[in-house]
C-alpha positions as semicolon CSV with decimal commas, in nm:
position;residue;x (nm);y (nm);z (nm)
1;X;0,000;0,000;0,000
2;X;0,094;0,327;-0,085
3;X;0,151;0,584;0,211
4;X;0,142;0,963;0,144
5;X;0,385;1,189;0,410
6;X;0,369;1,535;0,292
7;X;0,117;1,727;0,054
8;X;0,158;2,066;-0,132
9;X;-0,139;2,239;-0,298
10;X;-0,089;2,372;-0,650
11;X;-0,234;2,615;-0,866
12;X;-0,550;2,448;-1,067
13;X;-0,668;2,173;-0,814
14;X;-0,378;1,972;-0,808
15;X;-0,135;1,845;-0,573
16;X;0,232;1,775;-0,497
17;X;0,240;1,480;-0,303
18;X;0,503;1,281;-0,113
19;X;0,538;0,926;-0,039
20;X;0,638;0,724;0,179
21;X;0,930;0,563;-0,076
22;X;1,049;0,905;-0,135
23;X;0,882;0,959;-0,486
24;X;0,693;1,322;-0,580
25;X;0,372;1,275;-0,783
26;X;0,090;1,540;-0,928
27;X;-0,247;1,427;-0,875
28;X;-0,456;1,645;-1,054
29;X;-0,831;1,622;-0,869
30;X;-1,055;1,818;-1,101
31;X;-1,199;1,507;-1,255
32;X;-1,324;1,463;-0,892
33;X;-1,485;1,820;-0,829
34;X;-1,832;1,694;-0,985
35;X;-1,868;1,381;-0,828
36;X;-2,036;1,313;-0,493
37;X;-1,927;1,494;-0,181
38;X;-1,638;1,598;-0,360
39;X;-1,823;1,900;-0,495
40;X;-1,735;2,059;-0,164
41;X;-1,330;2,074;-0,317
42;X;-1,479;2,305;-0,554
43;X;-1,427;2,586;-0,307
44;X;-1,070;2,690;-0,358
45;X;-1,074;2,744;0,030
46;X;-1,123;2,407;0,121
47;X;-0,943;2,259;-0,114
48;X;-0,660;2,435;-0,022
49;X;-0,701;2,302;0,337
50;X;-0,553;1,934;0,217
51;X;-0,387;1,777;0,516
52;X;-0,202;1,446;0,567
53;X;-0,327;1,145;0,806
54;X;-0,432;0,842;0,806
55;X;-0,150;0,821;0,511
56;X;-0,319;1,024;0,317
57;X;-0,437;1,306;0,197
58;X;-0,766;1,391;0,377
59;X;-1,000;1,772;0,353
60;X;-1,214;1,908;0,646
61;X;-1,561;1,757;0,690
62;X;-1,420;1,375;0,686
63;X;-1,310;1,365;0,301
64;X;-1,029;1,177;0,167
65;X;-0,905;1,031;-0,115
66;X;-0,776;0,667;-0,091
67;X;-0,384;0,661;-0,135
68;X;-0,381;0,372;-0,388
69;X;-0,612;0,612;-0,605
70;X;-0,359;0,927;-0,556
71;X;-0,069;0,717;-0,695
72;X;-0,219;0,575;-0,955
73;X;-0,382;0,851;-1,065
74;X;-0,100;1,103;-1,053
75;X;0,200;1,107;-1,228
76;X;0,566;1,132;-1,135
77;X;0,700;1,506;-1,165
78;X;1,003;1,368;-1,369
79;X;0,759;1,238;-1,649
80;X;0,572;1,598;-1,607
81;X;0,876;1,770;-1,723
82;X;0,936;1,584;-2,008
């Protein structure tokens, strides 16, 4: 299992995250913002207030994104630069 340890918000609602094997990833959540209680993200202000526990990346009002999801949904920054 995959174990986030640090998160960064970026611009656009996506997100600089941090594993636990050292690796940096973007997960880019605006395919979430329509779906389910994730319409609350749309607010830039709670979006912004992504926190780590539970190993992973979790938003005021109990929502949280499984940490198998972020990795395979985000890609490694090296691969972003290319």
């Amino acid at each position: 299992m995959h174990k986030v340890i640090e998160v960064e918000v970026l611009e656009n609602f996506k997100l600089l995250l941090t594993f636990s094997d050292q690796q940096k990833r973007i997960f880019d959540a605006t395919e979430y913002l329509n779906k389910g209680v994730f319409i609350k993200l749309r607010n830039g202000t709670v979006f912004n207030q992504a926190y780590v526990q539970w190993d992973t990346v979790c938003w005021p009002g109990e929502l949280d994104i499984s940490p198998d999801t972020l990795y395979i949904k985000s890609k490694p920054i090296d691969e972003l630069a290319a």
